[in-house]
py3Dmol code that shows the C-alpha trace and the ligand (Angstrom):
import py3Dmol

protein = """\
ATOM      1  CA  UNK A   1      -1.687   2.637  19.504  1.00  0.00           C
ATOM      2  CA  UNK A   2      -4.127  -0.094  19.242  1.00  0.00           C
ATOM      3  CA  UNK A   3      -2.806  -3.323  20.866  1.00  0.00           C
ATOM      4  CA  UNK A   4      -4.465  -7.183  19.923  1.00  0.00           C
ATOM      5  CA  UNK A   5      -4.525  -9.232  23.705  1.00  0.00           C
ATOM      6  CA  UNK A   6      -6.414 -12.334  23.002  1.00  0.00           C
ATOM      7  CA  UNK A   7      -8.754 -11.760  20.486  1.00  0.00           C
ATOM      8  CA  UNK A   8      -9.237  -8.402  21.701  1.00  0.00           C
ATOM      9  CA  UNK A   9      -8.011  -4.553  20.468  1.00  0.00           C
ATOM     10  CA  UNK A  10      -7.353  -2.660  23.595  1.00  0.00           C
ATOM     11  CA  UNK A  11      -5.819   1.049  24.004  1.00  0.00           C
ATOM     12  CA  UNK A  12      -1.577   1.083  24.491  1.00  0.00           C
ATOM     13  CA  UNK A  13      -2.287   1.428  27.905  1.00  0.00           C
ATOM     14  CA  UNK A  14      -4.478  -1.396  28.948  1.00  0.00           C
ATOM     15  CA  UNK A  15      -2.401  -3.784  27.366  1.00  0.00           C
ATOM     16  CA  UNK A  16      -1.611  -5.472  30.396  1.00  0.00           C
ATOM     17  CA  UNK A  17      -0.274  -9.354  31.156  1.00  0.00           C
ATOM     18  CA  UNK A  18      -0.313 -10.868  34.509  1.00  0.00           C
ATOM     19  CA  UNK A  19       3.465 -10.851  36.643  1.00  0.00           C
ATOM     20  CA  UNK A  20       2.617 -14.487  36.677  1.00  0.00           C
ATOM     21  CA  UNK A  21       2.872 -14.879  32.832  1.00  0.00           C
ATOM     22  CA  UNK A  22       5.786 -17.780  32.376  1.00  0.00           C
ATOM     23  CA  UNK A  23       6.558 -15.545  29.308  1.00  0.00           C
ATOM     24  CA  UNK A  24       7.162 -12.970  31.933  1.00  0.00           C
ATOM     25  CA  UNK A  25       8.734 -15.195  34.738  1.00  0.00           C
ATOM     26  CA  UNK A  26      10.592 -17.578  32.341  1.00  0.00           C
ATOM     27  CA  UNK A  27      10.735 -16.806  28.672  1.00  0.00           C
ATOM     28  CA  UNK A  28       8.535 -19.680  27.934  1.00  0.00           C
ATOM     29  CA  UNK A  29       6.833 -18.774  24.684  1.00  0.00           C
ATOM     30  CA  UNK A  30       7.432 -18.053  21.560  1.00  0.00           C
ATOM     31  CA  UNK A  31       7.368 -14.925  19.077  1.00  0.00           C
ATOM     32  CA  UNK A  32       8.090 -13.382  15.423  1.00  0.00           C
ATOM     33  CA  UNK A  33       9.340 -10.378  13.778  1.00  0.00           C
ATOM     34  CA  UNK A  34       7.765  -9.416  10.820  1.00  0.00           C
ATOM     35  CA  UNK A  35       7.576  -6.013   8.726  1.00  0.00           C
ATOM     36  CA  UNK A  36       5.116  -4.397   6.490  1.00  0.00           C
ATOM     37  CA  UNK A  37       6.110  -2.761   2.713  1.00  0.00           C
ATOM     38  CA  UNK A  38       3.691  -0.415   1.140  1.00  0.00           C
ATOM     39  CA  UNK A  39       1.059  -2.488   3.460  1.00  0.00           C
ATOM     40  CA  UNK A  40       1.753  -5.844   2.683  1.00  0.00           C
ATOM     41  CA  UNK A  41       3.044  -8.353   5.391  1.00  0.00           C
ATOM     42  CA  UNK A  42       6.052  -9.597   3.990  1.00  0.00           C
ATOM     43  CA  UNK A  43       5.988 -13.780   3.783  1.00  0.00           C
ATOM     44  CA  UNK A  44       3.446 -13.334   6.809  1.00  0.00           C
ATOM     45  CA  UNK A  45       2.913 -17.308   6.053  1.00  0.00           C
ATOM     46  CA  UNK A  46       6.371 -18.275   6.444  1.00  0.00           C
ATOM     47  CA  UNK A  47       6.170 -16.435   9.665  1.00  0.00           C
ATOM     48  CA  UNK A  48       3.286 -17.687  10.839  1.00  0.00           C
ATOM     49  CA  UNK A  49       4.934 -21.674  10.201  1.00  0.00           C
ATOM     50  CA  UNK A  50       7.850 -20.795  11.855  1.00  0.00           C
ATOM     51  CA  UNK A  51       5.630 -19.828  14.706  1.00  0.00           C
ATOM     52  CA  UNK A  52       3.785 -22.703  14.802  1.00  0.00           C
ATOM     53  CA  UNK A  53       6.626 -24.882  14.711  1.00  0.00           C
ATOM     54  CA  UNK A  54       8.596 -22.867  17.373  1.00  0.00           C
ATOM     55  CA  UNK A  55       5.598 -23.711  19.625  1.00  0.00           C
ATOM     56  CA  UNK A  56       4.851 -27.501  18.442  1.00  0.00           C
ATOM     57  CA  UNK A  57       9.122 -27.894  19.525  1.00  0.00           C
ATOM     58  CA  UNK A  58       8.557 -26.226  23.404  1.00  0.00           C
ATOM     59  CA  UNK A  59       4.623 -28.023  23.214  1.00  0.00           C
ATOM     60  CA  UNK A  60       3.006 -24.931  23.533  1.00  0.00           C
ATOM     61  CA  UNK A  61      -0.775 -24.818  22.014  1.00  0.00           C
ATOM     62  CA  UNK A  62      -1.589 -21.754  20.384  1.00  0.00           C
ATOM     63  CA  UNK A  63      -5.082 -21.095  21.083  1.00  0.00           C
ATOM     64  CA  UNK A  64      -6.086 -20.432  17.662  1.00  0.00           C
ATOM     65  CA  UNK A  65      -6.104 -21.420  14.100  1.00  0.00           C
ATOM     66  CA  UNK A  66      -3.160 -20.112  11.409  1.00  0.00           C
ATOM     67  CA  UNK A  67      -6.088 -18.805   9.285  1.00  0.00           C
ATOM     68  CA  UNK A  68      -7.535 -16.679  12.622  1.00  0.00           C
ATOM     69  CA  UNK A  69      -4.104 -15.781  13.535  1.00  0.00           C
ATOM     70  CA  UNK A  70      -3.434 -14.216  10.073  1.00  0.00           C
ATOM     71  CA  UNK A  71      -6.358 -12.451   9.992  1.00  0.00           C
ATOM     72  CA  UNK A  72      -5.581 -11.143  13.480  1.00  0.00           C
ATOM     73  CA  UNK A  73      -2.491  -9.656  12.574  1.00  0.00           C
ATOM     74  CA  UNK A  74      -4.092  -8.027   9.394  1.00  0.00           C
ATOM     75  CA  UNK A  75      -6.663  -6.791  11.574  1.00  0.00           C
ATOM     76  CA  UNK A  76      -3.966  -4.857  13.847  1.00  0.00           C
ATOM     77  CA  UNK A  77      -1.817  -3.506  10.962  1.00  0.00           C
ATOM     78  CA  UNK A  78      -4.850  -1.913   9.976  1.00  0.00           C
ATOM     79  CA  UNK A  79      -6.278  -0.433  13.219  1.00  0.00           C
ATOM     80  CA  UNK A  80      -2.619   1.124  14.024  1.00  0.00           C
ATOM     81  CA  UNK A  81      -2.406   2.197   9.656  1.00  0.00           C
ATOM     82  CA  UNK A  82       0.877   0.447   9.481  1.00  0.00           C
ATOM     83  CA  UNK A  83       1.469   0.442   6.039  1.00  0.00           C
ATOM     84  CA  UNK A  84       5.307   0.562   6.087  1.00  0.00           C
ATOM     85  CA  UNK A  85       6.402  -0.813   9.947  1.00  0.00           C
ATOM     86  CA  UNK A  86       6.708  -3.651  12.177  1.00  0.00           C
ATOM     87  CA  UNK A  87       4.733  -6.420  13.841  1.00  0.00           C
ATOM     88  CA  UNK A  88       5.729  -8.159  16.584  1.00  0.00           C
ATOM     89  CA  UNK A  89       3.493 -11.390  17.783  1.00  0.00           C
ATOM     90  CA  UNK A  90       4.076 -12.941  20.622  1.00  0.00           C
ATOM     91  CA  UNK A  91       2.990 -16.124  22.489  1.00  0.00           C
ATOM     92  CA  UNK A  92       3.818 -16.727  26.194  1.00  0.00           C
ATOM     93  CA  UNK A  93       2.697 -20.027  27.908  1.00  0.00           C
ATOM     94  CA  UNK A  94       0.174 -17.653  29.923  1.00  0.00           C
ATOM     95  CA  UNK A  95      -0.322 -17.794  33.592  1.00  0.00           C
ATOM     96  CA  UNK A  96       0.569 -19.750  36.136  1.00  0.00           C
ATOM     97  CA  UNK A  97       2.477 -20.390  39.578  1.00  0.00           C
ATOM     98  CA  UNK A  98       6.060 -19.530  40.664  1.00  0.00           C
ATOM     99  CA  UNK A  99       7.580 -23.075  39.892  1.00  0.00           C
ATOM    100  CA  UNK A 100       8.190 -23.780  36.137  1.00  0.00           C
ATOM    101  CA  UNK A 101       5.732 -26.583  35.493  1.00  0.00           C
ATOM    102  CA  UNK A 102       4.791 -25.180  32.158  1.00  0.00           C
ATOM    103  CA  UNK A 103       1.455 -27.599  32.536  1.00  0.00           C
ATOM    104  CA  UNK A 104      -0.364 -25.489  35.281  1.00  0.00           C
ATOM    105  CA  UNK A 105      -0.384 -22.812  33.089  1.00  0.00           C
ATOM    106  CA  UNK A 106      -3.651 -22.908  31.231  1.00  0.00           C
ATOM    107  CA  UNK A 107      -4.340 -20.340  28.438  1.00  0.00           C
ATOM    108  CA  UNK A 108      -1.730 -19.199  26.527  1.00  0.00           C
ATOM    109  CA  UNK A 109      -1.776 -15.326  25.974  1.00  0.00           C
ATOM    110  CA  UNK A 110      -1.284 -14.048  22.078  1.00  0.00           C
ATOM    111  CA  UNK A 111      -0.405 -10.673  21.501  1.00  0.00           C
ATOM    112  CA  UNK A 112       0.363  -8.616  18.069  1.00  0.00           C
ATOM    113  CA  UNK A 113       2.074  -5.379  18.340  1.00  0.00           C
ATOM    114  CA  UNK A 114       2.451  -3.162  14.977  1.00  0.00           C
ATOM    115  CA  UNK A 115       4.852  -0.163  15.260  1.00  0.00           C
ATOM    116  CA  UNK A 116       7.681   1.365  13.979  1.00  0.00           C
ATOM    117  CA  UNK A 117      10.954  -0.078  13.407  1.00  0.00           C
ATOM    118  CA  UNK A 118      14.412   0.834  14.553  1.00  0.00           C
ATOM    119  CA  UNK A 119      16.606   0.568  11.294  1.00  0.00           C
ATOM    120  CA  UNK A 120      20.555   0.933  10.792  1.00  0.00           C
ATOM    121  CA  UNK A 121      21.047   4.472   9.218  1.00  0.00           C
ATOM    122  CA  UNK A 122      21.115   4.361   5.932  1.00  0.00           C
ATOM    123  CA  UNK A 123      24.818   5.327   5.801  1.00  0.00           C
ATOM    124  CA  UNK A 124      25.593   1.809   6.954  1.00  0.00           C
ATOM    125  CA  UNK A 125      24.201   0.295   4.368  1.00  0.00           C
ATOM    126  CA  UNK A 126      26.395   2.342   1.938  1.00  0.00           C
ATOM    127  CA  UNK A 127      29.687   1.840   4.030  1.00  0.00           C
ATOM    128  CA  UNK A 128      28.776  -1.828   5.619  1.00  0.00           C
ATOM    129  CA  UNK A 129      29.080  -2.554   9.155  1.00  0.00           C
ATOM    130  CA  UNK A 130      32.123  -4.031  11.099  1.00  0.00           C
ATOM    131  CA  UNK A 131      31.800  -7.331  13.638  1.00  0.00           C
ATOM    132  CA  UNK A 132      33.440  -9.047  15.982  1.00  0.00           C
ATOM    133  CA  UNK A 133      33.162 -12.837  16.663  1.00  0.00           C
ATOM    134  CA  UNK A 134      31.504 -13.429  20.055  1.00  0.00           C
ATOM    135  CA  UNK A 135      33.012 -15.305  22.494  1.00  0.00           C
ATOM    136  CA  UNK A 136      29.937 -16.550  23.690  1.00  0.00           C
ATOM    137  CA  UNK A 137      29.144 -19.838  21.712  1.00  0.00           C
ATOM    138  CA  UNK A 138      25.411 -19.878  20.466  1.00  0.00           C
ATOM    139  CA  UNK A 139      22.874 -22.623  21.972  1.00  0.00           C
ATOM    140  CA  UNK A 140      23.994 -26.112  21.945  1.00  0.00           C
ATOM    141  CA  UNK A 141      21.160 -28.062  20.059  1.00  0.00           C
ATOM    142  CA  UNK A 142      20.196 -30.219  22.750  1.00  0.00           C
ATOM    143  CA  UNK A 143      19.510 -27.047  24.715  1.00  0.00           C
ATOM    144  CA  UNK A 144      17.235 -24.772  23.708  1.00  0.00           C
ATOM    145  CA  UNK A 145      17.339 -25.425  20.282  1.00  0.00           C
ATOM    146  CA  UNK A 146      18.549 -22.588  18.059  1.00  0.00           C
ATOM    147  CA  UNK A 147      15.719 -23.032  15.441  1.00  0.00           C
ATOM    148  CA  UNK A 148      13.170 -22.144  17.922  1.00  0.00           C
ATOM    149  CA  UNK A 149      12.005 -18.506  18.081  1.00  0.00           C
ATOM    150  CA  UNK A 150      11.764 -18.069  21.596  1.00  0.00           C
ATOM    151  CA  UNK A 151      10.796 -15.325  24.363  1.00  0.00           C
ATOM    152  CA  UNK A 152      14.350 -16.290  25.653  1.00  0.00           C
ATOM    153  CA  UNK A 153      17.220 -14.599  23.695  1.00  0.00           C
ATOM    154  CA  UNK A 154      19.901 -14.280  26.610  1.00  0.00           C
ATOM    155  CA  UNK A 155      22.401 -16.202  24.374  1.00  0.00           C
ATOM    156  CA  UNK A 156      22.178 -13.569  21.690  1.00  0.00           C
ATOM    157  CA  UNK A 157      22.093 -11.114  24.052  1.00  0.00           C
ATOM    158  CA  UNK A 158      25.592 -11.907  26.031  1.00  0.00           C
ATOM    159  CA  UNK A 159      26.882 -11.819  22.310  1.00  0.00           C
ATOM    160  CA  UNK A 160      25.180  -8.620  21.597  1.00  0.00           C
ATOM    161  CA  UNK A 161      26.699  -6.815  24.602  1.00  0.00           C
ATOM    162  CA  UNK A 162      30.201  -8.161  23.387  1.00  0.00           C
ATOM    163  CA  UNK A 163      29.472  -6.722  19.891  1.00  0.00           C
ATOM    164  CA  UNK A 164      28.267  -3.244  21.789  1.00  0.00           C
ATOM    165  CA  UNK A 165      31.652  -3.462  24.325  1.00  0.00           C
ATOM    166  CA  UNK A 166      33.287  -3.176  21.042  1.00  0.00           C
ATOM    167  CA  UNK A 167      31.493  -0.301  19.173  1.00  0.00           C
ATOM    168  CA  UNK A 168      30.146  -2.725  16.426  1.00  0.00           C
ATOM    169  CA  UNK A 169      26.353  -3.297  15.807  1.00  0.00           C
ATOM    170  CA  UNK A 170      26.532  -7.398  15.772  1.00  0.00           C
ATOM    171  CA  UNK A 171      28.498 -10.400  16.457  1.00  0.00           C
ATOM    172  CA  UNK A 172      29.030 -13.760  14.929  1.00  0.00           C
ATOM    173  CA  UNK A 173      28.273 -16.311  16.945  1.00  0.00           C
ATOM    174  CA  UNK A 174      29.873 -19.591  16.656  1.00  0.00           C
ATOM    175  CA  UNK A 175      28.662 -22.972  17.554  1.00  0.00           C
ATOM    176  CA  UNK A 176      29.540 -25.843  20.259  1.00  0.00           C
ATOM    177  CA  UNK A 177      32.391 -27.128  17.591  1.00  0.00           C
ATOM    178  CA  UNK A 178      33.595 -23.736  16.006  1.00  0.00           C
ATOM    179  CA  UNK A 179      31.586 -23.379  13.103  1.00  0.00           C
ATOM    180  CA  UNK A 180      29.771 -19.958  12.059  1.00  0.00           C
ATOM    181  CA  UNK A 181      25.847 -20.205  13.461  1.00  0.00           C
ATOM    182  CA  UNK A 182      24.729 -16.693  12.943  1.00  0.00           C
ATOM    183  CA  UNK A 183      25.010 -13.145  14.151  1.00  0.00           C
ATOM    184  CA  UNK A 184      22.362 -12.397  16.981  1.00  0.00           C
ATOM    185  CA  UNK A 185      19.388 -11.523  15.017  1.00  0.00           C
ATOM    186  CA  UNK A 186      20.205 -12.052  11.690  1.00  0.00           C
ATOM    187  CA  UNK A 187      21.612 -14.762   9.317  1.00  0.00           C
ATOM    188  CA  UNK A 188      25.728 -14.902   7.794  1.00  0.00           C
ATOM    189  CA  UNK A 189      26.328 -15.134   4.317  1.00  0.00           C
ATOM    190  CA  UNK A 190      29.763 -15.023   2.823  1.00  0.00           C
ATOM    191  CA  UNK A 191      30.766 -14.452  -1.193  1.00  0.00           C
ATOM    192  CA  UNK A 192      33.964 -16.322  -1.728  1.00  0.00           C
ATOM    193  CA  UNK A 193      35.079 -16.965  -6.100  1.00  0.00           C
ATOM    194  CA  UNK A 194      31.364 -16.025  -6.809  1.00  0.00           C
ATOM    195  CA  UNK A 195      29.745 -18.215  -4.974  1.00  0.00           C
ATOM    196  CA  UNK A 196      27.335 -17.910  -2.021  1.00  0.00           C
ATOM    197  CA  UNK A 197      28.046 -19.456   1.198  1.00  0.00           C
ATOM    198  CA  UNK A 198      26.017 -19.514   4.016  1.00  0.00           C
ATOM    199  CA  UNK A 199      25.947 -21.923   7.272  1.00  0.00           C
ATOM    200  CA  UNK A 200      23.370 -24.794   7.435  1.00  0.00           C
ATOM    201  CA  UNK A 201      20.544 -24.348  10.116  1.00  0.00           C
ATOM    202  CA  UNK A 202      21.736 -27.376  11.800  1.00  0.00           C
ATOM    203  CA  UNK A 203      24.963 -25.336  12.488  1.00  0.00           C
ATOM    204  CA  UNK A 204      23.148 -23.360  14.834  1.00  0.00           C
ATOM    205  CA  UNK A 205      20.722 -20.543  13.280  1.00  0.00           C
ATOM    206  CA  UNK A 206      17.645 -19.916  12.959  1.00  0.00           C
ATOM    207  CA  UNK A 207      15.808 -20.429   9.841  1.00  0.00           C
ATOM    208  CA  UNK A 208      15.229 -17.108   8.620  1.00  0.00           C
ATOM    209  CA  UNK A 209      12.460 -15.753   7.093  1.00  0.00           C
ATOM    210  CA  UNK A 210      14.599 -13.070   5.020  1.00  0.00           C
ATOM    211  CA  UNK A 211      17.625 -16.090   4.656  1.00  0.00           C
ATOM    212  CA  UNK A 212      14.972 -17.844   2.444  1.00  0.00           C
ATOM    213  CA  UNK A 213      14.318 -15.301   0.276  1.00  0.00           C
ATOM    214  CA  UNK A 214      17.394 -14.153  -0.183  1.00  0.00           C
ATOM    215  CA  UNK A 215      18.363 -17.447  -1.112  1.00  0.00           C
ATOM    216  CA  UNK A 216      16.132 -17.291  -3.723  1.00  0.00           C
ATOM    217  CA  UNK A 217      16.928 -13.923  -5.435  1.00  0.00           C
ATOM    218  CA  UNK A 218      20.423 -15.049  -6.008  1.00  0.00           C
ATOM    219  CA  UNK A 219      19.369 -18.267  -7.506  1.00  0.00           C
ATOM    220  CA  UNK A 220      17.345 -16.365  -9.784  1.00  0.00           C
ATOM    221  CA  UNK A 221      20.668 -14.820 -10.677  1.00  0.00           C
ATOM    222  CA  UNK A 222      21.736 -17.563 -11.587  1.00  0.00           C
ATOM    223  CA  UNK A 223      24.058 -17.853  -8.832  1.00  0.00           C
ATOM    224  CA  UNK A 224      25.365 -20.913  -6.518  1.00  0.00           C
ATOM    225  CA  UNK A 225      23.984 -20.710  -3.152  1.00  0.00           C
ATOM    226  CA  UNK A 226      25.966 -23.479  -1.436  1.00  0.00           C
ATOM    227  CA  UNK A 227      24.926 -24.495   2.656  1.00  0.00           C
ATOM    228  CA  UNK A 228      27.714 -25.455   4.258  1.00  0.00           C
ATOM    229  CA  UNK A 229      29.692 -25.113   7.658  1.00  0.00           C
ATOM    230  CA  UNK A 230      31.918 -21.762   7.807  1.00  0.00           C
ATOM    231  CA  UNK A 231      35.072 -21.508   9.949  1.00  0.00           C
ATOM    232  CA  UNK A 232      36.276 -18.075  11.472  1.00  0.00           C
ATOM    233  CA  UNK A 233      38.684 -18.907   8.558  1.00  0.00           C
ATOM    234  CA  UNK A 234      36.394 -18.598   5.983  1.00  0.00           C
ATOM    235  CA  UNK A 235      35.433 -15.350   7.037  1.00  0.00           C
ATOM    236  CA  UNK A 236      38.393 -13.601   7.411  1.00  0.00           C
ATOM    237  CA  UNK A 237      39.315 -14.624   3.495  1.00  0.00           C
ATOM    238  CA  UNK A 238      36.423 -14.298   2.041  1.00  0.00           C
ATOM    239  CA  UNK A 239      35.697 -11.312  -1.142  1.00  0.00           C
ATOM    240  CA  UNK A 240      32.157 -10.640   0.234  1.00  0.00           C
ATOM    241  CA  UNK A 241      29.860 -11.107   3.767  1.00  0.00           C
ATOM    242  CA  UNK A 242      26.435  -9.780   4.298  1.00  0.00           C
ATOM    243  CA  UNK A 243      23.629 -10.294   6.995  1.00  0.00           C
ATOM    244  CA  UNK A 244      20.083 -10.924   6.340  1.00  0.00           C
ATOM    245  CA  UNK A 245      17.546 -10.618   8.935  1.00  0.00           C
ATOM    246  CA  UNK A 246      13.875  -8.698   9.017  1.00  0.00           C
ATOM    247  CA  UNK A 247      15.387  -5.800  10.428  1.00  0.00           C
ATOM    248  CA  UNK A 248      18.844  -4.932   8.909  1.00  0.00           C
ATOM    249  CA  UNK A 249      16.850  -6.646   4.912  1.00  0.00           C
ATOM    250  CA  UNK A 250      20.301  -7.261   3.521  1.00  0.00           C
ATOM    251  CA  UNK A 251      23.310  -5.374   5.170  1.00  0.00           C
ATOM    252  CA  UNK A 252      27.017  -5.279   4.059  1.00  0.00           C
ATOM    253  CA  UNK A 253      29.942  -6.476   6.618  1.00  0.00           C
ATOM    254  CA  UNK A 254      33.033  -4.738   5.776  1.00  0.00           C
ATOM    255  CA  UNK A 255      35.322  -5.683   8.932  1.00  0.00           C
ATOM    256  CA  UNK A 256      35.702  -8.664  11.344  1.00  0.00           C
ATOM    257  CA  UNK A 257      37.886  -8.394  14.377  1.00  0.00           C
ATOM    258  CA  UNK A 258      39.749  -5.570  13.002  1.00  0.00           C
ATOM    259  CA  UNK A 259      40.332  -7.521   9.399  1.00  0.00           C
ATOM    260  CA  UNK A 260      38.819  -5.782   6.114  1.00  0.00           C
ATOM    261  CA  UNK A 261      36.566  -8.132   4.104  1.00  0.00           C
ATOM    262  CA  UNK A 262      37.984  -7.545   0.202  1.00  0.00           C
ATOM    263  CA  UNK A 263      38.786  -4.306  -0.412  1.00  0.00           C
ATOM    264  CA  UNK A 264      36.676  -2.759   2.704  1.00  0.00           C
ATOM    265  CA  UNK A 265      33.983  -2.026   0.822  1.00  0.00           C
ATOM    266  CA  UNK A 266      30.385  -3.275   0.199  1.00  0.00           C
ATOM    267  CA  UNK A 267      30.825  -6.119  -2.818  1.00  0.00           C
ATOM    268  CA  UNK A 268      29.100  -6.134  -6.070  1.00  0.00           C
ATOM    269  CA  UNK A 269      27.075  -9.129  -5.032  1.00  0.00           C
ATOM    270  CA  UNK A 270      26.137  -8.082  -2.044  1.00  0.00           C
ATOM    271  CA  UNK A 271      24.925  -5.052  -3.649  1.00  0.00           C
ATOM    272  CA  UNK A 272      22.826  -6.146  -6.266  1.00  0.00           C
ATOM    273  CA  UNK A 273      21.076  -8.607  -3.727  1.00  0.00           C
ATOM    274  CA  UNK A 274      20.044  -5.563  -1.450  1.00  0.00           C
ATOM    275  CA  UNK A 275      18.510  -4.022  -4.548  1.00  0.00           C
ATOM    276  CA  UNK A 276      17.203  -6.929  -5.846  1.00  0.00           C
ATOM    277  CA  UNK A 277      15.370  -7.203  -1.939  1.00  0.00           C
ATOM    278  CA  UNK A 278      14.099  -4.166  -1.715  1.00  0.00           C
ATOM    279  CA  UNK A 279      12.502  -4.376  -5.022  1.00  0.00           C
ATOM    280  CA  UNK A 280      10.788  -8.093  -4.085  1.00  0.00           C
ATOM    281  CA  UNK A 281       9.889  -6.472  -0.370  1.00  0.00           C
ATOM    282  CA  UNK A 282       8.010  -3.663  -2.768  1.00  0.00           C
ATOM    283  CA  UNK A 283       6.423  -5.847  -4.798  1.00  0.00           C
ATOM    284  CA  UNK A 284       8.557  -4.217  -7.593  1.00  0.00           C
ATOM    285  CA  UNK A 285       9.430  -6.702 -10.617  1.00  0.00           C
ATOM    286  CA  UNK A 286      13.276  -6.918 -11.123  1.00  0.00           C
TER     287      UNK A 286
END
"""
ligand_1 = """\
25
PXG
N 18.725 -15.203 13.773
C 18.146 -14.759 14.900
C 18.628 -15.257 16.206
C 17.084 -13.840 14.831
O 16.500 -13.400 15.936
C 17.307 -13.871 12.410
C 18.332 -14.791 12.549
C 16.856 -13.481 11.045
O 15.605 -14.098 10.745
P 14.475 -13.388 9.887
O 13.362 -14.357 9.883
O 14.120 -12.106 10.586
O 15.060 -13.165 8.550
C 16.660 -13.382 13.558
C 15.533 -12.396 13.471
C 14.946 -6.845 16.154
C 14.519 -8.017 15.356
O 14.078 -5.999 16.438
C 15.275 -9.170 15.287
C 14.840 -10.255 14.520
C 13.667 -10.159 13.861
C 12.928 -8.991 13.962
C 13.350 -7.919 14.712
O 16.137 -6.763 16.484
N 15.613 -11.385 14.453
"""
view = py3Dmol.view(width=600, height=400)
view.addModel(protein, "pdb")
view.setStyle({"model": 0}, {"cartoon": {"style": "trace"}})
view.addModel(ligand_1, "xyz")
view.setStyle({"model": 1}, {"stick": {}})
view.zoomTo()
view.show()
């Protein structure tokens, strides 16, 4: 596996960052998830703005243009022949000392990884998955703010490990005043009358690539798409809840903390918005 370090294509195994990376030391940098269908990079510019805003919020330069980064992470899908996989590209505020001062650290260091991706059988998608709600509240705003895509994810992660303690795939996390924020990598949507629900950013998610377009889809259904804050409540009475997030596309929640959603099953709506995903991912017309 080819690996891009800073302009450069090096073998798997000379891919090699300093110990004294503050990505290493302190999860200060930035990074994005992004697959490939039938070797396209899905919404690789919405990525690529999220990234750029992710390191304008924690003033980190990246040391290129958008237009050299894209082409970079072209360049790597093709030397590894990804044509159905996953890039990861990350941006750590490169080296420096042992204290934090982020502004000792001079170059940042870019790196684009394209590989395979670790999906949820595809039984899950057919039955849905169950959650729990995590104890552990997501970021408080004026901490590290949810919206930005960092190289530190111990939040999710405590939640994760709750969700794992409890032989269920993901949590929802909720935020400093109760509401729903998101599950630990992907985005909460609820179907409650026939409408869609999901939580504003502000509430505590990040904006998600796969949220967007999903957002979309059902719009072009013709159906209302409605942002607003979701109690524990709301989830525990509502006819429908999916995920969305770049790797689980659209999944199907059937149970939270032991209570079926509807009638336990994946919902109509949620259905047809998985189809309708995987055809747009495809570059299939609906
Ligand atoms: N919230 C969080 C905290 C995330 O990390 C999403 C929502 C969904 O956003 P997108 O843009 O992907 O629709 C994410 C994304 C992985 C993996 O390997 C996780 C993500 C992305 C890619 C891979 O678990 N999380």
């Amino acid at each position: 596996m080819k690996i891009w370090i800073d302009g450069e294509l090096v073998d798997e195994t000379d891919a090699k960052i300093s110990v004294f990376d503050h990505g290493l030391l302190y999860g200060d940098g930035v990074f994005e998830g992004i697959r490939v269908y039938n070797g396209r990079i899905f919404e690789l510019k919405a990525h690529i703005r999220r990234l750029y805003e992710s390191a304008k919020a924690i003033r980190l330069d990246i040391p290129m243009s958008r237009e050299e980064l894209i082409k970079a992470v072209e360049k790597t899908a093709d030397a590894n022949a990804v044509s159905d996989g996953y890039i990861r590209l990350i941006i750590t505020r490169g080296v420096g000392t042992l204290g934090i001062n982020p502004l000792v650290c001079h170059d940042g260091r870019s790196i684009i990884i394209a590989d395979n991706i670790q999906l949820y059988p595809e039984e899950l998608y057919e039955r849905g998955i169950k959650v729990i709600s995590a104890t552990t509240v997501r970021n408080h705003p004026l901490a590290v703010p949810p919206q930005i895509k960092s190289l530190n994810y111990l939040n999710n992660i405590l939640a994760k490990l709750e969700a794992l303690d409890n032989n269920v795939p993901e949590a929802v996390m909720y935020n400093h005043e109760g509401y729903v924020a998101e599950a630990t990598a992907d985005n909460v949507f609820i179907v409650k009358n026939s409408c869609i629900y999901t939580p504003p950013v502000q509430a505590g998610a990040l904006e998600g690539i796969t949220r967007g377009v999903v957002i979309k889809l059902a719009e072009e259904e013709n159906l209302r798409v409605v942002e607003k804050n979701l109690t524990r409540f709301d989830l525990y009475t509502c006819d429908e809840f999916f995920l969305t997030g770049t790797a689980a596309e659209v999944i199907s929640v059937v149970e939270i903390d032991g209570r079926a959603i509807g009638d336990g099953k994946p919902g109509p709506i949620t259905k047809m918005l998985r189809k309708k995903f995987f055809k747009y991912a495809h570059g299939k017309k609906s």
